[in-house]
TORMI-388901 format. One record per residue: y, z, x of N, C-alpha, C in turn; residue in one letter. Coordinates in steps of 0.02 Angstrom, whole numbers, plus 50000, padded with zeros to 5 digits. Atoms other than C-alpha are relative to their C-alpha. Example, Ala and Ser with C-alpha at 12.3 -4.5 7.8 and 13.67 -1.06 7.14 Angstrom:
499415000050045497755039050615500605000050045A/499414999749958499475035750684500555003749961S/
END
This chain:
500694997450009526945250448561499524994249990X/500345004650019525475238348580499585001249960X/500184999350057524415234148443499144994450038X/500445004549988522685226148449500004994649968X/499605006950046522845207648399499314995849998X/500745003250006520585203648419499905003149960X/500624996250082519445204848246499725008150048X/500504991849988518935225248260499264999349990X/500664999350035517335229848260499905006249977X/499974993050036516605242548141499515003150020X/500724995349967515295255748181500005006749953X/500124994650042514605271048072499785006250055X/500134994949987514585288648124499605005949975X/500234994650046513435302348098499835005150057X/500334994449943513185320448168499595004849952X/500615001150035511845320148061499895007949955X/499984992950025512095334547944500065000849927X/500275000050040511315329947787499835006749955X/500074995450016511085343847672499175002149976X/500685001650005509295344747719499535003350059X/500234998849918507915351647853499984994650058X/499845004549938508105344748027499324991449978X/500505005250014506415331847990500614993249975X/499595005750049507385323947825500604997050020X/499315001949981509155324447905499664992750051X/500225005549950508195312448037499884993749964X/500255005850059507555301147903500794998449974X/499355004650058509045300747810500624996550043X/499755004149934510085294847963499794993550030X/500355007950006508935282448000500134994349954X/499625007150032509115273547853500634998149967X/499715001150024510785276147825500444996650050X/500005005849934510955265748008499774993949988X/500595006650000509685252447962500424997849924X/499615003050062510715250947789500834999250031X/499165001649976512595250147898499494992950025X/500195005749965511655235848007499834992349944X/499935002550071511375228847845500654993349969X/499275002650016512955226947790500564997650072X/499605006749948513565218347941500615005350061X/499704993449944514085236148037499874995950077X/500165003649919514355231448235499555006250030X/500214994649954513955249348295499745007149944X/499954996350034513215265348249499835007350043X/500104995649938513285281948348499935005649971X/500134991950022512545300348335500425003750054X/499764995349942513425315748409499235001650021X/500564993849965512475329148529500285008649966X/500094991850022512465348048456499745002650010X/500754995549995511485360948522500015007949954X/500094995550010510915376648450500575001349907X/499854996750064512035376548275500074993749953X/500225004450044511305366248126500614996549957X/499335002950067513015367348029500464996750032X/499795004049964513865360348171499884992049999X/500415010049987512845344248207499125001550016X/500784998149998510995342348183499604997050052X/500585002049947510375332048338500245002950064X/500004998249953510275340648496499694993950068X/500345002949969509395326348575499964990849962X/499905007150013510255308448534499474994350022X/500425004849943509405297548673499314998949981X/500734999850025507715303348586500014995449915X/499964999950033508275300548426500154991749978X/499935008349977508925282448476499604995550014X/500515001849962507415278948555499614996949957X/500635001250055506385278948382500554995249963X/499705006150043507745267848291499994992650052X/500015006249915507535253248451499624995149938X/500345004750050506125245548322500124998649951X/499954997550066506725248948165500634992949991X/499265003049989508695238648219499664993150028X/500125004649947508845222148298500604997249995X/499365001549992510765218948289500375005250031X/499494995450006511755234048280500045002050067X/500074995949957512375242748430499815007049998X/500254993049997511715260048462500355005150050X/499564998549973512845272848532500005009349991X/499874992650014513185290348576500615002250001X/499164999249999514685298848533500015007349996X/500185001249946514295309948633499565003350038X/500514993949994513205316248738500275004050070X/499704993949982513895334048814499844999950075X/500425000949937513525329648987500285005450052X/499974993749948514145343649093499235005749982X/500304995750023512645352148995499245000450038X/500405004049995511525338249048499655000950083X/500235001349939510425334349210500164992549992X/499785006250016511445320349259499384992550036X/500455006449994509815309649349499615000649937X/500575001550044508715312149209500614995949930X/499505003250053510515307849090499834990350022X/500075007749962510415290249216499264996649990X/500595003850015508595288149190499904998849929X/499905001450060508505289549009500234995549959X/499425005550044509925278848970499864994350023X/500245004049976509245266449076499304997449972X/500525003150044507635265548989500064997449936X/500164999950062508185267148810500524992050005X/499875005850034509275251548841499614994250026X/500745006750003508045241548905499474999949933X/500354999150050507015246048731500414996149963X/499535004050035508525240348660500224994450001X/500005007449975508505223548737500925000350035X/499515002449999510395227348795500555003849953X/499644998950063511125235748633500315008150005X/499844992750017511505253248694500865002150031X/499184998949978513435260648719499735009150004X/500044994649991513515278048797500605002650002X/499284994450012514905291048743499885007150038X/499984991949987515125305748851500575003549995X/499424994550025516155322648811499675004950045X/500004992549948516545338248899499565006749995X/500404996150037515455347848765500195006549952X/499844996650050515545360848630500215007049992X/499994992350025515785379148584499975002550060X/499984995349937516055391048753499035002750008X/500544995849984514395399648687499394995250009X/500585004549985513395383248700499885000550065X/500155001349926513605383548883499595004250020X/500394995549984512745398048907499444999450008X/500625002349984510885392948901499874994950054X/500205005549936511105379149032500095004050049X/499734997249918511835391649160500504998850019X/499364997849990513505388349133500725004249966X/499604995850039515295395849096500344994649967X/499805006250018516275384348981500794998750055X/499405002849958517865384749110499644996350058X/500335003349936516695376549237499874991849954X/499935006050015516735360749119500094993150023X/499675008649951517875348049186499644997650074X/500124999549915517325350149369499204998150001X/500875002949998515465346849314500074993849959X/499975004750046515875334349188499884992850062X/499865006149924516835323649346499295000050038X/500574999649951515195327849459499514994249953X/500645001250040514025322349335499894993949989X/500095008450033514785307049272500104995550071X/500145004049944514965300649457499415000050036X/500965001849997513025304249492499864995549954X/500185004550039512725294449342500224992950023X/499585007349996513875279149383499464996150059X/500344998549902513055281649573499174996349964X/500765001750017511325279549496499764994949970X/500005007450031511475266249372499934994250060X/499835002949975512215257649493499524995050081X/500465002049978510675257749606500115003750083X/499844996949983511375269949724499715003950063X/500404994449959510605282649860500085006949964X/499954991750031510315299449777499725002350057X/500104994949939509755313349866499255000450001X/500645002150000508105311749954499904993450026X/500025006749987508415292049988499664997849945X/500275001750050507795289649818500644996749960X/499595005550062508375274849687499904998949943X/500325002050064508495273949520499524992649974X/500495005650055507055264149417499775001749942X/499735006750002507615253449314500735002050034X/499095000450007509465252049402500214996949909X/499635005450053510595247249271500625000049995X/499034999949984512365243149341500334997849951X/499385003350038512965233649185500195007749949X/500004994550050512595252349086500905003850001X/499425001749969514375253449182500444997449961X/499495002950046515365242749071499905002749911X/500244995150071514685254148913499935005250000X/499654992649985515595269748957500385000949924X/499404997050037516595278948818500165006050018X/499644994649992517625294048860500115004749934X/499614996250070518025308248699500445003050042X/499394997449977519605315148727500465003449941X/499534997450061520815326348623500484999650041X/499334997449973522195326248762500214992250039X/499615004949985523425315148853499594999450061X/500174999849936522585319849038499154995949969X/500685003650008520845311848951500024994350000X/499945007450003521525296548910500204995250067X/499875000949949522225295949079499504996850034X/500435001149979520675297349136499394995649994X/500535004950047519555286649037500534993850026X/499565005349990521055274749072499714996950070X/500215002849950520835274549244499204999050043X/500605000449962518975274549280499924991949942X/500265005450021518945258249165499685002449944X/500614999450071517935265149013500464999449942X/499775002150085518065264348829500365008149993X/499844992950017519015278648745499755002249932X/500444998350087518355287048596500695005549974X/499714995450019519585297048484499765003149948X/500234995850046519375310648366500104998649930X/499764999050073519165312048165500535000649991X/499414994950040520405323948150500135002950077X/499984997449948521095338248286500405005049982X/499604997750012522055353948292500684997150002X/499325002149990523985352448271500345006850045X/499464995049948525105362748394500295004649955X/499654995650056525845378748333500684996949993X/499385000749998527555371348375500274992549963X/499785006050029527315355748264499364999949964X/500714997650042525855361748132500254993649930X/500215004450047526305347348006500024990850033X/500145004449958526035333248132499554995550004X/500735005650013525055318148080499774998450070X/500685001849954523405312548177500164995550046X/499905006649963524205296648244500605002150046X/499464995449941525725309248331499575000150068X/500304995549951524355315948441499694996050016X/500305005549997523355301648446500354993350043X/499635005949956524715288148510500135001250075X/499814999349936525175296348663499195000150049X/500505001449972523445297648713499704990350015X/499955008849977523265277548701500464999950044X/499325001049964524875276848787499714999850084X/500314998249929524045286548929499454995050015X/500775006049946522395276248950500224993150011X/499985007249958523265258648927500275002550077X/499344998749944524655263249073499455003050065X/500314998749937523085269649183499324995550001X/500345005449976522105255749162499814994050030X/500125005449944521505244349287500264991549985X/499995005350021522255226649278499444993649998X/500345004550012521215213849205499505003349955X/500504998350034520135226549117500175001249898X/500065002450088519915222848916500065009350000X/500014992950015520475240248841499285000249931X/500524997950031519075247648735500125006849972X/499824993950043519945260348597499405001349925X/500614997450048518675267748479500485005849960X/499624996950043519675276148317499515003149970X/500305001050078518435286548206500705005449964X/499624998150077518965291848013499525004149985X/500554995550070518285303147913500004994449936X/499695006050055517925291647755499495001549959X/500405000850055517225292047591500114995349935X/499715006650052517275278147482499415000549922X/500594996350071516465279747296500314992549951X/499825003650056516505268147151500545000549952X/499504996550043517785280647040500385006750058X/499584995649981519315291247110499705007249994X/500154993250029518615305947004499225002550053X/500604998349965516735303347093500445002350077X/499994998849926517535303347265500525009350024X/499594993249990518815318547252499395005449977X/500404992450021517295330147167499615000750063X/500475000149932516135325347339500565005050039X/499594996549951517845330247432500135006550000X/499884995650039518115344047339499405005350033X/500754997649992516325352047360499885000750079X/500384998249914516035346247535500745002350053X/499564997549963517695352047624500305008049977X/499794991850009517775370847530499325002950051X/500564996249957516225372047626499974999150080X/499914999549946516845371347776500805003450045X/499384997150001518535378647773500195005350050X/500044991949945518155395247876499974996650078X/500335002549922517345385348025500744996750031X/499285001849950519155372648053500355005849994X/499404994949966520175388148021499935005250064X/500124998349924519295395548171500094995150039X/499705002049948519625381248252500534998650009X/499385001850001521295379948233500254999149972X/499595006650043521765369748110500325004649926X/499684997850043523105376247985500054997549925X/500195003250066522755373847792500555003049964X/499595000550037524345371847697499755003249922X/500065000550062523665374547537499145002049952X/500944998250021521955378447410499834993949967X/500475003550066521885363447292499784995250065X/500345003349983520875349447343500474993550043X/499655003649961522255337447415500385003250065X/499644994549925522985351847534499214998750043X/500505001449955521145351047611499854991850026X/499795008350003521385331847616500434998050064X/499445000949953522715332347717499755004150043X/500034994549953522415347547828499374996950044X/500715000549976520585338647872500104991050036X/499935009249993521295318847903499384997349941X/500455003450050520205314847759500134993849946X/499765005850038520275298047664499274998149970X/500585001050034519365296747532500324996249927X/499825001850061519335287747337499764993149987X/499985005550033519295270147268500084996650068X/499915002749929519135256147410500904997150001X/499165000349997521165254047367500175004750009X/499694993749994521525271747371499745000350079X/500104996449935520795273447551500274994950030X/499685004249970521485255647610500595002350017X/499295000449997523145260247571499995007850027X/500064995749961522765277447656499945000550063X/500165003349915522155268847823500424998250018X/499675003949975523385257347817500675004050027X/499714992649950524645273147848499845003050058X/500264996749953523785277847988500154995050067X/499705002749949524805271248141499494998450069X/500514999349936523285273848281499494991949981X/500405005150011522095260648183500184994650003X/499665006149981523225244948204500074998850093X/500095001949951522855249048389499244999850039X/500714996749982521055253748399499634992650010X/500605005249989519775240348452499274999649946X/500754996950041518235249748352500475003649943X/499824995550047518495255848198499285004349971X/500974995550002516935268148170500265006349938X/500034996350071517025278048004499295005549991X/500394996150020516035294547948500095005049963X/499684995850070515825302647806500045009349995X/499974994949988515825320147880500965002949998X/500324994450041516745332447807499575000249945X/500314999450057516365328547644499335001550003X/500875000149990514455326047676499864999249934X/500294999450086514005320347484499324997350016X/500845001649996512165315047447499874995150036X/500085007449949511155301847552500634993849972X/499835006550036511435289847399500724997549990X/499234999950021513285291147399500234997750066X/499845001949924513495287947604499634994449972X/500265006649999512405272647572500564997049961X/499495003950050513755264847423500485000150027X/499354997849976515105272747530499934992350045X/500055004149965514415260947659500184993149979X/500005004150028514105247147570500834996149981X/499235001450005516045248347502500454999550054X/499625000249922516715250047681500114992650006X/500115006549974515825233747718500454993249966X/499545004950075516605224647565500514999550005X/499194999450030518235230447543500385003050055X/499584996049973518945243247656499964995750064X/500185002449927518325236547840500404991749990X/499475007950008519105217847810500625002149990X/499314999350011520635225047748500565001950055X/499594999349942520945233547912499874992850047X/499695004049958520855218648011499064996750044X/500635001149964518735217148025499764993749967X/500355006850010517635202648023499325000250017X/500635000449980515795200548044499914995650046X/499735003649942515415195448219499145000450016X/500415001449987513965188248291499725006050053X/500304993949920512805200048433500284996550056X/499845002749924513185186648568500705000750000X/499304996349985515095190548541499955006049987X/499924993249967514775206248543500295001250084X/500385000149926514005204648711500504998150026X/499535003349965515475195248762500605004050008X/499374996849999516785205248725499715008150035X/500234994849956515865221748799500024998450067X/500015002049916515765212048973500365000850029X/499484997149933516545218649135500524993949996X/499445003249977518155212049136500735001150081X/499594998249924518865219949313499744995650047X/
END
Protein backbone atom coordinates (compact mmCIF):
# COMPACT_ATOMS: atom_id res chain seq x y z
CA UNK A 1 0.00 0.00 0.00
CA UNK A 2 1.60 3.36 -0.91
CA UNK A 3 1.89 6.01 1.47
CA UNK A 4 2.55 9.71 0.78
CA UNK A 5 6.22 10.47 1.66
CA UNK A 6 5.84 14.94 0.58
CA UNK A 7 5.06 17.57 3.69
CA UNK A 8 0.85 17.49 3.44
CA UNK A 9 -0.86 20.32 3.01
CA UNK A 10 -3.68 21.44 5.28
CA UNK A 11 -6.89 23.15 4.22
CA UNK A 12 -10.20 24.03 6.33
CA UNK A 13 -13.61 23.04 5.44
CA UNK A 14 -16.84 24.62 5.76
CA UNK A 15 -20.48 24.00 4.47
CA UNK A 16 -21.09 26.89 6.20
CA UNK A 17 -23.74 26.05 8.69
CA UNK A 18 -23.21 28.22 11.54
CA UNK A 19 -26.02 28.32 13.88
CA UNK A 20 -27.11 31.56 12.44
CA UNK A 21 -29.16 33.45 9.47
CA UNK A 22 -27.76 32.92 6.01
CA UNK A 23 -26.12 36.90 6.15
CA UNK A 24 -24.06 35.94 9.61
CA UNK A 25 -23.27 32.28 8.54
CA UNK A 26 -21.47 34.33 5.54
CA UNK A 27 -19.59 36.51 7.93
CA UNK A 28 -18.73 33.97 10.18
CA UNK A 29 -17.08 31.81 7.40
CA UNK A 30 -15.28 34.52 6.23
CA UNK A 31 -13.45 35.06 9.11
CA UNK A 32 -13.09 31.83 10.16
CA UNK A 33 -11.02 31.47 6.51
CA UNK A 34 -9.10 34.71 6.92
CA UNK A 35 -8.26 33.32 10.63
CA UNK A 36 -7.16 29.45 9.00
CA UNK A 37 -4.88 31.64 6.45
CA UNK A 38 -3.65 33.00 9.53
CA UNK A 39 -2.46 30.24 11.04
CA UNK A 40 -0.52 29.07 8.16
CA UNK A 41 -3.70 26.88 6.56
CA UNK A 42 -2.68 26.02 2.68
CA UNK A 43 -6.35 25.71 1.53
CA UNK A 44 -9.83 26.45 2.38
CA UNK A 45 -13.01 25.20 0.59
CA UNK A 46 -16.94 25.73 0.80
CA UNK A 47 -19.48 23.05 -0.29
CA UNK A 48 -22.57 23.84 -2.80
CA UNK A 49 -26.22 23.12 -1.20
CA UNK A 50 -29.22 24.15 -2.67
CA UNK A 51 -32.54 24.67 -1.26
CA UNK A 52 -31.93 23.06 2.52
CA UNK A 53 -30.30 25.41 5.15
CA UNK A 54 -29.62 22.38 7.57
CA UNK A 55 -27.86 20.69 4.95
CA UNK A 56 -25.27 23.33 3.79
CA UNK A 57 -25.84 27.03 3.72
CA UNK A 58 -24.19 28.28 0.40
CA UNK A 59 -25.92 27.57 -2.68
CA UNK A 60 -23.61 29.72 -4.62
CA UNK A 61 -19.71 29.09 -3.72
CA UNK A 62 -18.04 30.85 -6.81
CA UNK A 63 -20.02 34.07 -5.53
CA UNK A 64 -19.18 33.60 -2.22
CA UNK A 65 -15.35 33.12 -3.18
CA UNK A 66 -15.45 35.96 -5.21
CA UNK A 67 -15.94 38.45 -2.08
CA UNK A 68 -13.09 36.67 0.01
CA UNK A 69 -10.40 37.33 -3.35
CA UNK A 70 -9.61 40.78 -1.26
CA UNK A 71 -9.94 39.95 2.03
CA UNK A 72 -6.96 36.54 1.45
CA UNK A 73 -3.71 36.83 -0.23
CA UNK A 74 -2.11 33.35 0.47
CA UNK A 75 -4.53 30.72 1.07
CA UNK A 76 -5.91 28.65 -1.64
CA UNK A 77 -9.60 28.95 -2.32
CA UNK A 78 -11.50 25.93 -3.27
CA UNK A 79 -14.71 24.27 -3.88
CA UNK A 80 -15.60 21.12 -2.52
CA UNK A 81 -17.94 21.01 -4.52
CA UNK A 82 -19.73 22.47 -6.85
CA UNK A 83 -22.83 20.01 -7.99
CA UNK A 84 -22.20 20.44 -11.56
CA UNK A 85 -24.61 18.23 -13.35
CA UNK A 86 -27.00 20.96 -11.76
CA UNK A 87 -24.88 23.64 -13.26
CA UNK A 88 -24.71 25.47 -16.81
CA UNK A 89 -21.48 24.06 -17.62
CA UNK A 90 -20.26 27.46 -19.96
CA UNK A 91 -21.29 29.86 -17.49
CA UNK A 92 -19.53 26.98 -14.65
CA UNK A 93 -16.18 27.67 -17.31
CA UNK A 94 -16.71 31.33 -17.35
CA UNK A 95 -17.00 31.97 -13.78
CA UNK A 96 -14.20 29.91 -12.71
CA UNK A 97 -12.17 31.52 -15.10
CA UNK A 98 -12.79 34.91 -13.84
CA UNK A 99 -12.80 34.30 -10.13
CA UNK A 100 -9.24 32.91 -10.58
CA UNK A 101 -7.94 35.58 -12.28
CA UNK A 102 -9.31 37.85 -9.09
CA UNK A 103 -7.44 35.44 -7.31
CA UNK A 104 -4.20 36.10 -8.99
CA UNK A 105 -3.97 32.12 -9.57
CA UNK A 106 -5.21 30.80 -6.07
CA UNK A 107 -8.42 28.99 -7.01
CA UNK A 108 -8.87 24.87 -6.90
CA UNK A 109 -12.20 23.60 -8.27
CA UNK A 110 -14.01 20.46 -6.68
CA UNK A 111 -16.75 18.98 -8.63
CA UNK A 112 -19.48 16.29 -7.39
CA UNK A 113 -22.31 14.49 -8.88
CA UNK A 114 -24.72 16.49 -6.45
CA UNK A 115 -27.16 16.07 -3.64
CA UNK A 116 -30.57 14.83 -2.52
CA UNK A 117 -32.75 13.21 -5.67
CA UNK A 118 -35.26 16.15 -4.77
CA UNK A 119 -32.59 18.84 -5.45
CA UNK A 120 -32.56 17.90 -9.00
CA UNK A 121 -35.81 18.74 -9.60
CA UNK A 122 -35.78 22.57 -10.05
CA UNK A 123 -33.01 22.44 -12.71
CA UNK A 124 -35.08 20.03 -14.92
CA UNK A 125 -33.57 17.09 -13.93
CA UNK A 126 -34.12 13.41 -12.63
CA UNK A 127 -31.38 12.45 -10.18
CA UNK A 128 -30.67 9.00 -12.27
CA UNK A 129 -29.69 11.28 -15.19
CA UNK A 130 -26.60 12.33 -12.97
CA UNK A 131 -23.56 10.59 -14.10
CA UNK A 132 -24.28 10.99 -17.85
CA UNK A 133 -24.58 14.89 -17.32
CA UNK A 134 -21.93 15.10 -14.83
CA UNK A 135 -19.40 13.33 -17.76
CA UNK A 136 -21.06 15.91 -20.42
CA UNK A 137 -20.57 18.81 -18.36
CA UNK A 138 -17.23 18.30 -17.03
CA UNK A 139 -15.93 17.74 -20.70
CA UNK A 140 -17.61 21.15 -21.92
CA UNK A 141 -15.85 22.66 -19.12
CA UNK A 142 -12.30 21.12 -19.73
CA UNK A 143 -13.23 21.99 -23.72
CA UNK A 144 -13.69 25.63 -22.70
CA UNK A 145 -11.03 26.38 -20.32
CA UNK A 146 -8.99 25.03 -22.58
CA UNK A 147 -9.83 27.63 -25.24
CA UNK A 148 -11.84 25.34 -27.27
CA UNK A 149 -14.71 25.76 -30.06
CA UNK A 150 -18.09 25.72 -28.37
CA UNK A 151 -21.08 25.83 -30.16
CA UNK A 152 -21.62 28.82 -32.39
CA UNK A 153 -17.66 29.11 -33.14
CA UNK A 154 -17.48 30.92 -29.98
CA UNK A 155 -14.31 30.94 -27.36
CA UNK A 156 -14.05 31.26 -24.03
CA UNK A 157 -12.88 34.81 -22.49
CA UNK A 158 -10.51 34.58 -20.38
CA UNK A 159 -9.30 30.86 -21.62
CA UNK A 160 -7.79 29.31 -18.74
CA UNK A 161 -6.10 25.94 -19.66
CA UNK A 162 -3.94 25.74 -16.48
CA UNK A 163 -7.73 25.79 -14.47
CA UNK A 164 -7.06 22.05 -15.84
CA UNK A 165 -4.46 21.03 -13.46
CA UNK A 166 -6.99 22.22 -10.43
CA UNK A 167 -9.55 19.56 -10.91
CA UNK A 168 -10.82 17.61 -7.80
CA UNK A 169 -13.21 14.74 -8.20
CA UNK A 170 -15.72 13.76 -4.77
CA UNK A 171 -16.27 10.30 -4.81
CA UNK A 172 -17.81 7.74 -2.31
CA UNK A 173 -17.09 4.70 -4.67
CA UNK A 174 -14.35 2.63 -6.22
CA UNK A 175 -15.70 3.45 -10.06
CA UNK A 176 -15.02 7.43 -8.93
CA UNK A 177 -11.71 7.03 -8.05
CA UNK A 178 -11.27 5.20 -11.20
CA UNK A 179 -12.34 7.92 -12.75
CA UNK A 180 -10.83 10.91 -11.20
CA UNK A 181 -7.76 8.52 -11.59
CA UNK A 182 -7.86 8.44 -15.04
CA UNK A 183 -8.80 11.89 -16.28
CA UNK A 184 -5.65 13.11 -14.16
CA UNK A 185 -7.48 15.16 -11.39
CA UNK A 186 -7.23 15.49 -7.73
CA UNK A 187 -9.51 13.22 -5.67
CA UNK A 188 -11.46 14.50 -2.82
CA UNK A 189 -12.74 11.97 -0.18
CA UNK A 190 -15.48 12.05 2.22
CA UNK A 191 -15.82 12.98 6.15
CA UNK A 192 -17.49 10.05 6.91
CA UNK A 193 -19.92 7.61 4.54
CA UNK A 194 -22.46 4.96 4.84
CA UNK A 195 -21.19 1.43 5.78
CA UNK A 196 -22.62 -1.60 3.77
CA UNK A 197 -25.33 -3.65 5.32
CA UNK A 198 -23.04 -6.67 4.92
CA UNK A 199 -20.14 -5.10 6.91
CA UNK A 200 -22.03 -2.22 9.15
CA UNK A 201 -19.00 -1.98 11.65
CA UNK A 202 -16.42 -1.12 8.96
CA UNK A 203 -14.00 1.66 9.56
CA UNK A 204 -13.76 4.81 7.12
CA UNK A 205 -10.29 3.88 5.89
CA UNK A 206 -11.95 0.07 4.72
CA UNK A 207 -13.96 2.03 2.20
CA UNK A 208 -11.72 4.64 1.69
CA UNK A 209 -8.42 2.53 0.69
CA UNK A 210 -9.80 0.79 -2.11
CA UNK A 211 -10.93 3.89 -3.59
CA UNK A 212 -7.12 5.26 -3.58
CA UNK A 213 -6.17 1.96 -4.82
CA UNK A 214 -8.49 2.64 -7.78
CA UNK A 215 -7.35 6.25 -8.77
CA UNK A 216 -3.50 5.54 -8.21
CA UNK A 217 -3.71 2.22 -10.67
CA UNK A 218 -5.75 4.57 -13.24
CA UNK A 219 -3.56 7.20 -13.23
CA UNK A 220 -1.67 8.55 -15.96
CA UNK A 221 2.12 8.03 -15.73
CA UNK A 222 4.09 10.87 -14.69
CA UNK A 223 1.09 12.58 -13.15
CA UNK A 224 1.72 13.77 -9.27
CA UNK A 225 -1.35 12.06 -7.48
CA UNK A 226 -3.47 14.68 -5.72
CA UNK A 227 -5.47 12.80 -2.63
CA UNK A 228 -7.53 15.20 -0.58
CA UNK A 229 -8.64 13.36 2.96
CA UNK A 230 -11.27 15.54 4.91
CA UNK A 231 -12.00 14.82 8.92
CA UNK A 232 -14.52 15.87 10.80
CA UNK A 233 -12.46 17.60 13.73
CA UNK A 234 -12.87 19.41 16.77
CA UNK A 235 -10.13 20.34 18.82
CA UNK A 236 -10.84 22.35 22.28
CA UNK A 237 -8.55 23.30 25.06
CA UNK A 238 -10.30 20.55 27.73
CA UNK A 239 -11.59 16.89 26.88
CA UNK A 240 -14.77 17.81 28.90
CA UNK A 241 -15.23 21.27 26.58
CA UNK A 242 -14.85 19.22 23.41
CA UNK A 243 -17.13 16.05 24.16
CA UNK A 244 -20.13 18.62 25.50
CA UNK A 245 -19.83 20.58 21.74
CA UNK A 246 -19.91 16.79 20.43
CA UNK A 247 -22.43 15.85 22.48
CA UNK A 248 -24.91 18.82 21.62
CA UNK A 249 -23.95 19.14 18.03
CA UNK A 250 -24.24 15.39 16.79
CA UNK A 251 -27.82 14.58 18.82
CA UNK A 252 -28.85 17.21 16.49
CA UNK A 253 -28.42 15.61 13.71
CA UNK A 254 -28.96 12.02 14.30
CA UNK A 255 -32.40 11.61 12.32
CA UNK A 256 -30.90 13.21 9.04
CA UNK A 257 -27.53 10.30 8.89
CA UNK A 258 -30.01 7.66 9.95
CA UNK A 259 -31.90 8.52 6.80
CA UNK A 260 -28.97 8.36 5.17
CA UNK A 261 -27.87 5.30 6.01
CA UNK A 262 -25.64 5.28 8.49
CA UNK A 263 -26.21 2.76 11.41
CA UNK A 264 -25.90 4.13 15.10
CA UNK A 265 -24.68 1.46 17.42
CA UNK A 266 -25.53 3.12 20.40
CA UNK A 267 -27.13 6.56 22.46
CA UNK A 268 -24.27 7.81 24.64
CA UNK A 269 -22.07 10.29 23.21
CA UNK A 270 -19.05 8.03 22.08
CA UNK A 271 -21.49 5.57 20.06
CA UNK A 272 -22.29 8.88 18.02
CA UNK A 273 -18.44 9.37 17.81
CA UNK A 274 -17.88 6.51 16.20
CA UNK A 275 -20.99 5.99 14.06
CA UNK A 276 -20.20 9.80 12.59
CA UNK A 277 -16.01 9.34 12.00
CA UNK A 278 -15.78 12.07 14.49
CA UNK A 279 -12.48 13.04 16.24
CA UNK A 280 -12.66 15.25 18.59
CA UNK A 281 -10.93 16.35 22.35
CA UNK A 282 -7.54 17.52 23.55
CA UNK A 283 -4.92 18.09 20.58
CA UNK A 284 -3.48 14.44 21.98
CA UNK A 285 -6.71 12.86 22.17
CA UNK A 286 -7.45 13.62 18.41
CA UNK A 287 -3.66 13.03 17.28
CA UNK A 288 -3.69 9.74 18.57
CA UNK A 289 -7.22 9.35 16.93
CA UNK A 290 -5.90 10.44 13.39
CA UNK A 291 -3.06 8.69 13.75
CA UNK A 292 -5.46 5.39 13.63
CA UNK A 293 -6.83 6.38 10.68
CA UNK A 294 -5.06 4.31 7.87
CA UNK A 295 -6.34 6.67 4.70
CA UNK A 296 -4.38 9.90 6.17
CA UNK A 297 -0.77 8.46 5.95
CA UNK A 298 -1.78 8.40 2.21
CA UNK A 299 -3.61 11.59 1.55
CA UNK A 300 -1.67 14.55 0.01
CA UNK A 301 -4.27 17.32 1.64
CA UNK A 302 -5.29 16.97 4.82
CA UNK A 303 -8.46 19.44 5.02
CA UNK A 304 -10.31 19.26 8.43
CA UNK A 305 -14.00 20.50 9.39
CA UNK A 306 -15.65 20.91 12.20
CA UNK A 307 -19.06 19.82 10.90
CA UNK A 308 -20.96 17.66 12.72
CA UNK A 309 -20.37 19.06 15.81
CA UNK A 310 -20.85 22.75 14.60
CA UNK A 311 -19.96 24.47 18.22
CA UNK A 312 -19.88 28.37 18.38
CA UNK A 313 -17.84 30.65 15.90
CA UNK A 314 -15.37 31.17 18.89
CA UNK A 315 -14.66 27.57 19.44
CA UNK A 316 -13.96 26.71 15.42
CA UNK A 317 -11.56 29.66 15.60
CA UNK A 318 -9.35 27.90 18.87
CA UNK A 319 -10.20 24.62 17.19
CA UNK A 320 -8.28 26.13 14.36
CA UNK A 321 -5.77 27.69 15.90
CA UNK A 322 -4.99 24.11 17.80
CA UNK A 323 -5.01 22.23 14.47
CA UNK A 324 -2.32 24.63 13.34
CA UNK A 325 -0.14 24.04 16.51
CA UNK A 326 -0.44 20.70 17.46
CA UNK A 327 -2.56 18.38 15.55
CA UNK A 328 -1.60 19.34 11.68
CA UNK A 329 2.41 18.87 12.32
CA UNK A 330 1.81 15.77 14.05
CA UNK A 331 0.31 14.27 10.96
CA UNK A 332 3.13 14.89 8.86
CA UNK A 333 2.34 18.98 7.96
CA UNK A 334 4.57 21.82 7.55
CA UNK A 335 4.04 25.38 6.59
CA UNK A 336 4.82 25.83 2.98
CA UNK A 337 5.46 28.75 1.08
CA UNK A 338 2.57 29.97 -1.95
CA UNK A 339 5.33 29.51 -4.64
CA UNK A 340 5.55 25.73 -3.51
CA UNK A 341 2.37 25.55 -3.51
CA UNK A 342 2.25 26.61 -7.07
CA UNK A 343 4.82 24.12 -7.74
CA UNK A 344 3.55 21.21 -6.55
CA UNK A 345 -0.10 21.92 -8.13
CA UNK A 346 1.69 22.09 -11.68
CA UNK A 347 0.79 19.78 -14.61
CA UNK A 348 2.89 17.02 -14.22
CA UNK A 349 1.70 14.74 -17.45
Amino acid sequence: MSTSTSPKRLGFFSRVLDQADAKTRYGLVSEQIIHAEKQGFDSAWVAQHHFNGDEGGLPAPLVFLAALAPQTSRIRLGTGVITLPMENAVRVAEDTAVLDSLLDGRLEVGFGTGGTPQAFLPFGLESGQRTEVYGNHLALVRNAWAGGELTGGNRLYPAAPHLRDHVWQATFSVGGGLRAGRDGDGLMLSRTQPRPPETPDAKLSDLQNPIIDAYLSALPAGRQPRILGSRSLFVADSRKEALHFADLGLRRIVEHFKAAGFAIPGEITADLIKAFDVHVGTPDDVIASLQADAVLARVTDLVFQVHSVDPPHEYILRSLELTAAHVAPALGWAPQSATGNERRFAAQA
